[in-house]
N, C-alpha and C positions, 0 to 999 in steps of 0.2 A: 462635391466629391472630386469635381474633374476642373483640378485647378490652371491647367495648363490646356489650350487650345491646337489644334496644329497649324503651323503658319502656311503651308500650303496643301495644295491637293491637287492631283490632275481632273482636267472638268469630265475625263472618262471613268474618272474612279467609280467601282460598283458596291453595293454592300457584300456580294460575295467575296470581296479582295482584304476583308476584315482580318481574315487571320494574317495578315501579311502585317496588323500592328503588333508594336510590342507594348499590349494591353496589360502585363502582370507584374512592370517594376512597379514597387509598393516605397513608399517612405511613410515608415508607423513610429505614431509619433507615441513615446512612452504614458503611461499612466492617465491617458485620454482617451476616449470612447468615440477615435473620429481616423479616418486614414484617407491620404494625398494618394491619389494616382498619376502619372505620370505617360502620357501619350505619345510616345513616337510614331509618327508615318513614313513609311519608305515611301520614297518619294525621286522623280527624275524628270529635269528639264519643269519644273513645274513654275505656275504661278499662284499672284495669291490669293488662294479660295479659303471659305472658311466651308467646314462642313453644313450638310442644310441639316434643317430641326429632325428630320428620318435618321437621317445616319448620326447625327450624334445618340438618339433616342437606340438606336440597334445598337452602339456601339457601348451604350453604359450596360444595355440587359447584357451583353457578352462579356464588357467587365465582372460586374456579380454576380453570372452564373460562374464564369471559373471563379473566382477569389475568395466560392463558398469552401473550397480546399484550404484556404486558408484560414482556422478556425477563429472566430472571433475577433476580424479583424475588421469585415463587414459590418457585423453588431454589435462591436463593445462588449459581448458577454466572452468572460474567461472561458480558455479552453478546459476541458473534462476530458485530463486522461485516466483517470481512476488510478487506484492504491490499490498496496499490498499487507497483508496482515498472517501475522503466522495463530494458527485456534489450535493451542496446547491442549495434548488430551485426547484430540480427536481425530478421526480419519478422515472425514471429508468435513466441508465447508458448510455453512448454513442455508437455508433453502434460497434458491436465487442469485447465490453469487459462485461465480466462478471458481474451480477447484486448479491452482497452477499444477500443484503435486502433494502430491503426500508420502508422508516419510515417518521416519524414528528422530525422537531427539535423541541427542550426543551432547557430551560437554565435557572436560576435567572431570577427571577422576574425585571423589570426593577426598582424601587426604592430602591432594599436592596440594602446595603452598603458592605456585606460580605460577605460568600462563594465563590461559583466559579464561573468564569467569564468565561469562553468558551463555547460555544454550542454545544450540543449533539443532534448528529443522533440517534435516540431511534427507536429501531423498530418497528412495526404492530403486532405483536406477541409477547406481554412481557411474560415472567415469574413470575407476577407479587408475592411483597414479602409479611411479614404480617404488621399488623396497629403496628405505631412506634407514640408515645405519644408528643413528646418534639416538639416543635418549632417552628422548622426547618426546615418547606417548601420550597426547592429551587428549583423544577424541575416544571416549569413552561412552556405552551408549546410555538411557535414560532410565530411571526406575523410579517406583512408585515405594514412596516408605509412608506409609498411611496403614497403618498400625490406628486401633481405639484411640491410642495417645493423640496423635499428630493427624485423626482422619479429620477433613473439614466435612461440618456436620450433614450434608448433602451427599455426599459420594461417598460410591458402593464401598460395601466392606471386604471386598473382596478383590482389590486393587493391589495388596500388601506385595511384594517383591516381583510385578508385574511391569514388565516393559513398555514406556512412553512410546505414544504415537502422535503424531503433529501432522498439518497440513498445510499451507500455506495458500489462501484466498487472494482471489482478486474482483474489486466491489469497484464495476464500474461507472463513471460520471460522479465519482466525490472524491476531493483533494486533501479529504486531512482524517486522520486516523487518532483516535486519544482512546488510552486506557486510565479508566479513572477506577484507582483503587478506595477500598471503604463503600460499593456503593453498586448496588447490581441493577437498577434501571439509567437510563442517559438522562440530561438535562433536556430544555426544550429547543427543539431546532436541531438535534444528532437521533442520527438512525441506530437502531440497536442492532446489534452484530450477533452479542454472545455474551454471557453473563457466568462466573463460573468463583474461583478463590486465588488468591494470591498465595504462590507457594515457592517455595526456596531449599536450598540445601540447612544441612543443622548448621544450626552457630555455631557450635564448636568445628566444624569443618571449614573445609574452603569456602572460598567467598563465591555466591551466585546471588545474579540478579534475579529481583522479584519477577515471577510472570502470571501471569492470570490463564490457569487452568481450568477449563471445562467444566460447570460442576456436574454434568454426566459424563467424566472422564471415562475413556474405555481405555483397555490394553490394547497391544498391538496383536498377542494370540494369546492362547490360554500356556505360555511358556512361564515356569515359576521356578527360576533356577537361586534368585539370592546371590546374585553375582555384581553385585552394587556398581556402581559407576560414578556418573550422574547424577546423584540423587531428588528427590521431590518429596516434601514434608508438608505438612499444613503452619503456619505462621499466625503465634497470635500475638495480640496488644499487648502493651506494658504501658499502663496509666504513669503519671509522673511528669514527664518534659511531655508528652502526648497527654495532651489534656481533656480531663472528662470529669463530666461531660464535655460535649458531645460524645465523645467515643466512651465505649464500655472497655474493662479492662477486662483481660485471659479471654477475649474471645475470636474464634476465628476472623480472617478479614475478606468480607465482599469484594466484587472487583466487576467492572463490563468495560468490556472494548464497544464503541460506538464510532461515527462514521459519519461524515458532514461534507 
């Protein structure tokens, strides 16, 4: 680990004078599970000593007890800052992982033709900005149109013109987040999150991306105003270019977020 020696030392140096190295410049070397240290000694009027077998042996444990700050550099394993996922549908997070905030979604109004088309987790506590003159209304807030027709066959019936609530998780020491739609258990090797349906605005409306909503979706309160916005439908197959089998046709579509 300690490819570099020091050329000198004075013959009074103590191991207490340790901090006086500059034990922490690193050269990491990419995509290898191995890191150079680099030793300078402050040093004056000196000659040439080499450290004895003590002080080199003190001087590595005080290398790797600090450069355990440095995550994974000492052991080759990746660092674990953990992810973020938004659980449509619901108020808070699933049991064990971290709750950032919870909020209402928002999105486009469902008849514009333009802006943007994915829905937003917006919090409880905005920052809100100042009055802006032009147009341009697009953050409209989230509603549930789960009517018999469009309800996905798990969730309540009693959701119909009821206001979306979302959360936004954070599931720490795992770097990668996949929603697999079609399919409400994970493969092997991914932690399960949350299992719920794939829902979107009507076709004939504006364009919204698919999300995978809770299939215990709640409302935000018992407010049923029919003030549309955002909207949220259940989505089902169409056999043909989607082949079935495997897939069934007219039927709702599974979905789980998972976590690796």
């Amino acid at each position: 680990l300690m490819d570099h020696k020091p050329t000198c030392m004075h013959s009074s140096f103590k191991q207490d004078s340790i901090h006086k190295l500059y034990s922490d410049l690193l050269l990491f070397k990419p995509n290898k599970k191995e890191a150079t240290a680099i030793v300078l000694v402050e040093c004056h009027n000196c000659k040439d000593y080499d450290l004895s077998a003590s002080d080199q042996s003190f001087l590595m444990k005080h290398y790797l007890r600090t450069s355990k700050k440095l995550v994974g550099l000492s052991t080759g394993e990746p660092a674990a800052s953990g992810l973020t996922y938004v659980r449509w549908g619901k108020k808070g997070c699933p049991t064990g992982v971290e709750m950032v905030y919870t909020g209402q979604v928002g999105g486009n109004q469902y008849t514009h033709k333009g802006g943007g088309v994915t829905y937003l987790c917006l919090p409880n506590d905005p920052e809100n900005g100042q009055p802006l003159s032009g147009a341009n209304n697009q953050i409209f807030g989230g509603e549930y149109e789960t009517t018999s027709s469009f309800r996905p066959s798990e969730m309540k019936s009693t959701l119909t013109n009821k206001d979306v609530p979302c959360a936004v998780c954070y599931q720490r020491k795992r770097s990668t987040v996949l929603m697999i739609p079609g399919r409400k258990t994970c493969y092997n090797g991914w932690t399960f999150e949350y299992t719920g349906y794939i829902m979107s605005d009507y076709k004939d409306y504006s364009n919204k991306e698919f999300v995978c909503v809770d299939k215990d979706a709640e409302p935000i309160d018992d407010t049923n105003k029919d003030e549309n916005g955002a909207l949220f439908y259940g989505v089902k197959t169409n056999c043909g270019t989607l082949r079935c089998p495997p897939y069934t046709n007219a039927v709702d579509v599974h979905c789980v977020v998972c976590t690796k």
